[in-house]
C-alpha positions in Angstrom: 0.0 0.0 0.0 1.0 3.5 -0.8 1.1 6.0 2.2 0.9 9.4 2.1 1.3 12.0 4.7 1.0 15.9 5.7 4.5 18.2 5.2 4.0 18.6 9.1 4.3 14.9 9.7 7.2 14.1 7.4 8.7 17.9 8.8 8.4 16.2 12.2 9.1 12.9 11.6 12.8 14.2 9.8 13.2 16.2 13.1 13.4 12.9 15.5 15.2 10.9 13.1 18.2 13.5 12.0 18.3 13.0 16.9 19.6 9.9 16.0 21.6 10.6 13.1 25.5 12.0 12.1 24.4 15.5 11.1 24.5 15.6 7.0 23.5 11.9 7.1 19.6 12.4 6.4 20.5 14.7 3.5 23.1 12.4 2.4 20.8 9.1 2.3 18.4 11.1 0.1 21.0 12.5 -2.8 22.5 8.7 -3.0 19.0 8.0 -3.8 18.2 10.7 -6.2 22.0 9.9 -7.7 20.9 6.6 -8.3 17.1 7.8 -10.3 19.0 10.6 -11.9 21.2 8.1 -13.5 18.6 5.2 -13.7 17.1 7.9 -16.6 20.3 9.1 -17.9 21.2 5.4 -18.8 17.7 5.3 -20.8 18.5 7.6 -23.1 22.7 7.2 -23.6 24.9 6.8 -20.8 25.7 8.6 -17.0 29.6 9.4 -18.7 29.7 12.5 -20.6 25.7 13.5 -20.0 24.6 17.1 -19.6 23.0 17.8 -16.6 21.5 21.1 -15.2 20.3 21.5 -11.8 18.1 24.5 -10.5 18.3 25.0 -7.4 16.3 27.1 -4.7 17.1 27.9 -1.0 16.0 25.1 0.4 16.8 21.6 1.6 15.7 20.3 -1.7 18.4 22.1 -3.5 21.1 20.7 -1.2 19.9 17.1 -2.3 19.9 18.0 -5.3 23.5 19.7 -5.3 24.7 16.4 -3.8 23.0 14.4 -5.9 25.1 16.3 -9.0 28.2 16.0 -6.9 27.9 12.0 -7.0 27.2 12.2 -10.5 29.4 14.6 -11.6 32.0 11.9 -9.8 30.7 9.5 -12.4 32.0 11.5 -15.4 28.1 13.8 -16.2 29.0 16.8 -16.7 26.8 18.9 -14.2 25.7 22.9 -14.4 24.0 24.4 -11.5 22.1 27.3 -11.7 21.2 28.9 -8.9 17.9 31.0 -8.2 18.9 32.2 -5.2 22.7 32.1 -4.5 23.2 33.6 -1.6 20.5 30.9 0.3 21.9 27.8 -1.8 22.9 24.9 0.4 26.7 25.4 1.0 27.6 22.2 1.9 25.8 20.8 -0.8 27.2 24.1 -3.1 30.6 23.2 -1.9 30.5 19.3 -2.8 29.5 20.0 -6.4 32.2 22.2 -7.3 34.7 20.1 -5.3 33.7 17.0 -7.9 33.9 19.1 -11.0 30.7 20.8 -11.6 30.1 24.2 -12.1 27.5 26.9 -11.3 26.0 28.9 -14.0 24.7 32.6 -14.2 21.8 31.8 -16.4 20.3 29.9 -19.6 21.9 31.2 -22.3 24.4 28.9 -23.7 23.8 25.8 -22.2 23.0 24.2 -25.5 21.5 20.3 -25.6 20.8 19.5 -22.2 20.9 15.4 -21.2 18.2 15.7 -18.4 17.1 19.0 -15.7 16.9 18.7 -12.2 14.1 20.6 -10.5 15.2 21.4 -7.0 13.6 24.6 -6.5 11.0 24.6 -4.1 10.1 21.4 -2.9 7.8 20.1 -0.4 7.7 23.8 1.3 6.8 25.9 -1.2 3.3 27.4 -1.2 1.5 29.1 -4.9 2.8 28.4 -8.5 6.3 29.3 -9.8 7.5 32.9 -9.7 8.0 34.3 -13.3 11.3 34.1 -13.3 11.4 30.6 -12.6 8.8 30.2 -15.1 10.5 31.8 -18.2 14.0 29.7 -16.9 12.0 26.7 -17.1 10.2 26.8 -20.1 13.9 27.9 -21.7 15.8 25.1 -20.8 13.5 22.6 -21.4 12.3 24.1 -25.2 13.8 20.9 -26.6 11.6 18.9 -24.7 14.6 17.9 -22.3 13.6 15.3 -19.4 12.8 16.7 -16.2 13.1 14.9 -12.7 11.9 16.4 -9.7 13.3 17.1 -6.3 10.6 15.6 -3.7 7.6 17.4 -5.2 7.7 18.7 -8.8 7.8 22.7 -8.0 4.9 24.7 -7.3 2.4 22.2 -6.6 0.8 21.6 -3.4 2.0 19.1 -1.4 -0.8 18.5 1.4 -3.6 18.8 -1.2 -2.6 17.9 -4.7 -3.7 21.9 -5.7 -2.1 23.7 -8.1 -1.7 27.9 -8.3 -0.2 29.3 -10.8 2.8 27.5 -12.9 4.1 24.5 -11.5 7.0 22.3 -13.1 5.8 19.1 -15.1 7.9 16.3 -14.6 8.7 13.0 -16.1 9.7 11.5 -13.0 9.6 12.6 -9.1 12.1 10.7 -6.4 10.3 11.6 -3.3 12.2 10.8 0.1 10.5 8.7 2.9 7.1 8.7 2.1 5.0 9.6 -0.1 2.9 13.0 -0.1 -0.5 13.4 -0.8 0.0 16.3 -3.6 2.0 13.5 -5.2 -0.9 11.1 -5.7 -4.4 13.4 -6.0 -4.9 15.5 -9.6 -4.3 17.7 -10.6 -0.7 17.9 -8.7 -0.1 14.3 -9.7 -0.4 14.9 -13.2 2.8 16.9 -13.0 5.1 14.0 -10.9 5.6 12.0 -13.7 6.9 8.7 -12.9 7.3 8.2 -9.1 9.8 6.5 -7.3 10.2 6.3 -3.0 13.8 7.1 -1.6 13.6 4.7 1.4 15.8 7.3 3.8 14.8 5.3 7.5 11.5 7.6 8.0 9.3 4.9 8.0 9.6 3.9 11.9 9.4 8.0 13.0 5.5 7.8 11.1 2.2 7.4 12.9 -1.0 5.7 12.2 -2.7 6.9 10.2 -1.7 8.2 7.2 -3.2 11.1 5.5 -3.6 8.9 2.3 -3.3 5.8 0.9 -3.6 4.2 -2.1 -4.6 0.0 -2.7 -1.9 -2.2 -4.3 -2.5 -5.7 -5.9 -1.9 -7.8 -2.6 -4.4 -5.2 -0.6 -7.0 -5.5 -3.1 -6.8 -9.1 -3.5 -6.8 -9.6 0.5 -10.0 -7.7 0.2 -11.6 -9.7 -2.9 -15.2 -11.7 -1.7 -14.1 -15.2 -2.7 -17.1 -18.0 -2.2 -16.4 -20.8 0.5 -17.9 -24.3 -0.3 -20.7 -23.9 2.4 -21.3 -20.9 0.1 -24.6 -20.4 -1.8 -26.6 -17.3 -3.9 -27.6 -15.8 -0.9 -24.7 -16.1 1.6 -22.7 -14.6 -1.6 -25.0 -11.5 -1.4 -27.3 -10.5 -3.1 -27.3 -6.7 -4.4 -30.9 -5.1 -5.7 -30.4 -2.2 -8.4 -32.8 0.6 -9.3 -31.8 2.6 -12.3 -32.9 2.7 -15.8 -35.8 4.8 -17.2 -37.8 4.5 -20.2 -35.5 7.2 -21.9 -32.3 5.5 -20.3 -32.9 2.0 -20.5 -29.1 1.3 -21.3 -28.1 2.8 -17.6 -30.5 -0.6 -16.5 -28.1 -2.8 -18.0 -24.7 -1.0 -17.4 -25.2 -1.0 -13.8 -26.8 -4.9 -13.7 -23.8 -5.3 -15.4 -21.1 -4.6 -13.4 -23.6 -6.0 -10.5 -23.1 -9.3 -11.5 -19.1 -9.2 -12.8 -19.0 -7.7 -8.3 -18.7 -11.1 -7.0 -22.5 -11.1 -5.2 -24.4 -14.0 -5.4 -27.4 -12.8 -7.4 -29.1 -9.2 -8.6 -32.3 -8.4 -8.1 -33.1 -5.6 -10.7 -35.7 -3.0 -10.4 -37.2 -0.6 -13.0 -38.6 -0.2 -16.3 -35.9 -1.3 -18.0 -36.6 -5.2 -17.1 -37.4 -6.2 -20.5 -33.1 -5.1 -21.2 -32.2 -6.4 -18.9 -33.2 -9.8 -19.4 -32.8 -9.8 -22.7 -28.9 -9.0 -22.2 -28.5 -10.6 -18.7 -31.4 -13.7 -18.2 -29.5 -14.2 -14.9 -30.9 -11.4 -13.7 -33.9 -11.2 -11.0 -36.3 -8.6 -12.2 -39.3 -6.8 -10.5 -41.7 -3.8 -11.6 -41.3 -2.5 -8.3 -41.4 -0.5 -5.9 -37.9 -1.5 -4.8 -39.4 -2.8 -1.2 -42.0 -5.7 -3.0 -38.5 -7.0 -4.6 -37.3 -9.8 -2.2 -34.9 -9.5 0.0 -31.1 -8.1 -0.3 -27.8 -7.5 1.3 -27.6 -4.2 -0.4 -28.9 -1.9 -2.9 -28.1 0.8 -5.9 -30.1 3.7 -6.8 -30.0 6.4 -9.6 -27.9 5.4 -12.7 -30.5 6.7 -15.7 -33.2 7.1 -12.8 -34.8 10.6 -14.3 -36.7 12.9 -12.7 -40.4 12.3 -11.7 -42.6 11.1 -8.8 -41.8 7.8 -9.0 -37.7 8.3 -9.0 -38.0 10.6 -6.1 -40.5 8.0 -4.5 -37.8 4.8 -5.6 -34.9 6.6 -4.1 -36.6 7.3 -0.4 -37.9 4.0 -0.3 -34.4 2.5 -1.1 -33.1 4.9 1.5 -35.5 3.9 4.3 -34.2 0.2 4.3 -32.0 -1.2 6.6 -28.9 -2.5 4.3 -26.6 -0.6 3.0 -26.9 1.7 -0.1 -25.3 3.3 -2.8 -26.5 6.2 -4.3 -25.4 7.4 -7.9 -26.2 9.8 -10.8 -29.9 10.7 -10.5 -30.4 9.6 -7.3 -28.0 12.2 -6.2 -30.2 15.1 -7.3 -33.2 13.7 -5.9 -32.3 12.3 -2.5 -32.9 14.1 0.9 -29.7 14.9 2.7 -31.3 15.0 6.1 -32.4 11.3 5.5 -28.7 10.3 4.0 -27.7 11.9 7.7 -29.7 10.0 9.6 -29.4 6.5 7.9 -27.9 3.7 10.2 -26.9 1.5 8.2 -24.5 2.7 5.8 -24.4 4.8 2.7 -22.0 5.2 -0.6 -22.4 8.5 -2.8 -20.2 8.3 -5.9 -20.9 11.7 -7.4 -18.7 13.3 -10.5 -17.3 16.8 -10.1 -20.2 18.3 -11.3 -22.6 16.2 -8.8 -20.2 17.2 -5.6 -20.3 20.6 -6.3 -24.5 20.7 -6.5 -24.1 18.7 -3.1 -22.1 21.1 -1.9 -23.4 24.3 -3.4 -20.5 25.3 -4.8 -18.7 25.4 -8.6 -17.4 22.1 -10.7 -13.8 23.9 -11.2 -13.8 24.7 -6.9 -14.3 20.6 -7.0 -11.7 19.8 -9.6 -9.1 22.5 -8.5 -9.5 21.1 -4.7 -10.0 17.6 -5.0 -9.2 16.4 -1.5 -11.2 19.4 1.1 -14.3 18.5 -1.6 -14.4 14.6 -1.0 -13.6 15.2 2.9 -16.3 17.9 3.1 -19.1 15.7 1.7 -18.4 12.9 3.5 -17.9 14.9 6.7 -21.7 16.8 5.6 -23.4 14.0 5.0 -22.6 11.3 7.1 -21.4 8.7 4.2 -18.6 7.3 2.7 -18.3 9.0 -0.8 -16.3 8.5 -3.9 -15.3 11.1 -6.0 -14.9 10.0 -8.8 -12.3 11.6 -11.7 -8.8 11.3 -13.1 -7.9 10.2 -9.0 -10.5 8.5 -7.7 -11.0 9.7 -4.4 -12.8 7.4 -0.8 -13.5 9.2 1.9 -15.3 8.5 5.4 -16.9 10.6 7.8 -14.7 9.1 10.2 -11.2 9.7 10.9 -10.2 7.5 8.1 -7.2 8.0 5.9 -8.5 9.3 2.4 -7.8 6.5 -0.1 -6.9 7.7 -3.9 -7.4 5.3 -6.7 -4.3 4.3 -9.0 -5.6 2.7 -11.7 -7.8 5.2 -13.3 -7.5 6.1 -16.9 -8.6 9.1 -18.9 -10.4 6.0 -21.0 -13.3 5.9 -18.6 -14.8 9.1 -19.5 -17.6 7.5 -21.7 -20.7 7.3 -21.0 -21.8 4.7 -19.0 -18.6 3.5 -17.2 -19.9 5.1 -13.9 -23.2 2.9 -13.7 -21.3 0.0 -14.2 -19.6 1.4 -11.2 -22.2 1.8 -9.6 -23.0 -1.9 -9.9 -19.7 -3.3 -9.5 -19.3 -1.4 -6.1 -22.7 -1.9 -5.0 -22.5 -5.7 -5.5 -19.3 -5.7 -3.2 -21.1 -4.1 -0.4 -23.7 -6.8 -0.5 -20.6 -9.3 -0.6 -20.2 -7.9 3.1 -17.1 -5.7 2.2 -17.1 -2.4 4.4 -18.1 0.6 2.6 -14.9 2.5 2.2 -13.7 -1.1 1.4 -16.2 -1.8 -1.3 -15.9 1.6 -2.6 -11.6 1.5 -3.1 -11.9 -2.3 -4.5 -14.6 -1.2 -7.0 -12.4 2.1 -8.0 -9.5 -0.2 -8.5 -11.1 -3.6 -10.0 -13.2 -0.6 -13.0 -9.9 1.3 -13.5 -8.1 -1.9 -14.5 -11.0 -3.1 -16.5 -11.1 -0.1 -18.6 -7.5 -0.7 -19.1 -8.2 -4.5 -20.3 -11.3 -3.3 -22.4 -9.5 -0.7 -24.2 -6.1 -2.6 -25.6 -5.2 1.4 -26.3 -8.1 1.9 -28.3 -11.6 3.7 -27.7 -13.5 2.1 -24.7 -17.1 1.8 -24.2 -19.0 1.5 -20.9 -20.1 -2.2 -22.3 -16.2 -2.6 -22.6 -15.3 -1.8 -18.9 -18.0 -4.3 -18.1 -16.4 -6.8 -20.2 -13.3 -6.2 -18.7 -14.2 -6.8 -15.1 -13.0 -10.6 -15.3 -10.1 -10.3 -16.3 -9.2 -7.0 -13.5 -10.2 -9.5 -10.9 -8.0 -12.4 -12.3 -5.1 -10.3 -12.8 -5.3 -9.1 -9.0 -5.8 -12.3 -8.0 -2.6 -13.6 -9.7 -0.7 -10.8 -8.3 
């Protein structure tokens, strides 16, 4: 599992291990490390020996690894250029060791010509707003030839504690971060400037505390968490999840969510709606029923609102679902038309997977407020309405009402945005719940298991919603073999 946590906790947890360490010897363990990345990519594209390599540096601890880092490879034969954005706060040990192994410092960009790879050690993991223009216009100059760029910790000018991003940041191919990872690092739209990551183990990890801030699902967590049947198993000790969704103008949101229902590992769907007649015809597996949802048989868990519409009868379908006693999750329509004082007051547990544009109605506030702060949205709604809630997007985001650690999604892919791929989603998750995962459980594993499928579906080519259905089978086999 990836772990991410606050500047003030890694700040802190740097302060009690450097107690216990030589002085220099925290700072030293992370430049071996970002040596060993820096040359990792030189080696890509040529060789370490005779390389061009430019490091900018700011003022402040960042810089120094990265003045280190071009002292150990400027040892190796690169031939390494610092220039320095503020020279009379650069790192002077780190300063000193670069010139001692043969690099030089360097007034500006003019005359550098072709540059091998740039080093971005300018802000770091304790700068706050976008670039300054200066940095800006020095960026954009030495990398014009579309030069690689590896960055120091964090790339520059992104948030670190939220993934937010003011003003010009730099965009990375690759990020080495030290210790741990930082939430800015995994949540969009900061993460789409790290590039490649890669974790500098530096001896942090005992100086952390439980929680993290953030955490993101690997293969082995996800296939710990995986509802597998027992022999004593049947239909109904499987689970059996009851969907609500379709309309006679969006029949197809019927079968996308039954869909992923039945690729979620429950033991049977019960489907509810207008939409029966496509459903059956697609899925005769299926357990349908004109409704209302409460004459449908029993279940372990239910979805509401993919293609739902507007009317009496949706409003009437979605505070019927959310008067029983199993736990629900609530999507698309059913987000407009459910009643937030009832979502508070639920006791058994509820899952709201809204868009962008669906948190910001909950919240009453703009899309771009949603996108451009990612994190505060999906804690605020969970926090406001009493649920677990996944936001979905290019990062996935799972958060609790509880003092949980937010989990982020790493398998999305800008191939989901089709129409669709959410109420399979919707059916996926929702049939994991009624497997008897825990929400924030059921919500992470669904993110996961519908990121990869869309990968599988796709083959690098256009993806449908059917596709990311398709591809469900093959996501779960894959985690399962590891």
């Amino acid at each position: 599992m990836r772990r991410a946590y606050s500047v003030e906790t890694v700040r802190a947890a740097e302060a009690a291990l450097m107690q216990r360490l030589p002085e220099g010897e925290l700072m030293r363990r992370a430049a071996a490390g970002l040596a060993t990345a820096c040359g990792d990519l030189l080696r890509r594209n040529g060789r370490v020996y005779g390389s061009r390599v430019l490091l900018l540096i700011g003022s402040g601890d960042n810089g120094g690894d990265a003045l280190y880092a071009g002292a150990r490879l400027a040892r190796r034969g690169a031939g390494v250029r610092a220039l320095l954005l503020a020279p009379d706060r650069a790192h002077p040990g780190g300063l000193a060791a670069l010139l001692a192994a043969g690099g030089q410092v360097v007034d500006g960009a003019d005359g550098l010509g072709v540059l091998d790879l740039v080093v971005d050690g300018i802000t770091g993991i304790g700068g706050r707003g976008g670039l300054r223009e200066d940095a800006t216009g020095l960026l954009h100059t030495v990398t014009r030839d579309r030069t690689p760029v590896l960055a120091v910790d964090l790339p520059s000018g992104v948030e670190a504690d939220t993934g937010e991003v003011h003003g010009d940041a730099v965009r990375a191919d690759a990020t080495v971060t030290f210790g741990t990872y930082k939430p800015g690092l995994l949540i969009d739209p900061a993460a789409e400037h790290a590039g490649a990551l890669r974790l500098v183990d530096i001896g942090l990890g005992p100086e952390l505390p439980e929680p993290p801030d953030l955490e993101a699902l690997q293969y082995a967590d996800v296939a710990a968490l995986l509802p597998v049947p027992g022999p004593e198993s049947d239909k109904y000790r499987r689970g059996v999840v009851g969907v609500v969704a379709g309309s006679e103008r969006y029949p197809g949101a019927a079968v996308l969510a039954v869909a992923g229902a039945l690729r979620g590992g429950a033991g049977a769907v019960r489907y509810v709606g207008p939409g029966a007649d496509a459903v059956i015809a697609r899925y005769p597996e299926a357990l349908v029923h004109a409704g209302p949802p409460s004459q449908a048989g029993r279940v372990q868990a239910w979805v509401v609102g993919p293609g739902l519409g507007d009317g009496r009868s949706a409003e009437a379908a979605v505070a019927e679902v959310l008067a029983a006693d199993v736990p629900v999750l609530v999507d698309a329509d059913g987000l407009r038309l459910l009643d937030a004082e009832t979502v508070r007051t639920r006791t058994a547990p509820t899952v709201l997977t809204p868009h962008a544009g669906e948190a910001a109605a909950l919240l009453g506030t703009a899309r771009e407020e949603v996108e451009a702060g990612r994190l505060a949205a999906v804690r605020e709604l969970a926090a406001r309405y009493r649920a677990t809630v996944l936001l979905k997007g290019s990062t996935t985001l799972v958060a609790e009402a509880r003092d949980t650690p937010v989990r982020v999604n790493p398998t999305g892919t800008s191939w989901l945005a089709t129409a669709g791929s959410g109420d399979v989603l919707s059916g996926l998750t929702g049939s994991l719940l009624a497997a008897g995962l825990a929400p924030r459980d059921a919500a992470s594993v669904g993110a996961y298991l519908h990121g990869l499928a869309a990968r599988h579906g796709s083959g690098g080519a256009p993806v449908s919603a059917q596709d990311v259905a398709d591809g469900i089978g093959a996501a779960w086999r894959d985690v399962r073999a590891g």
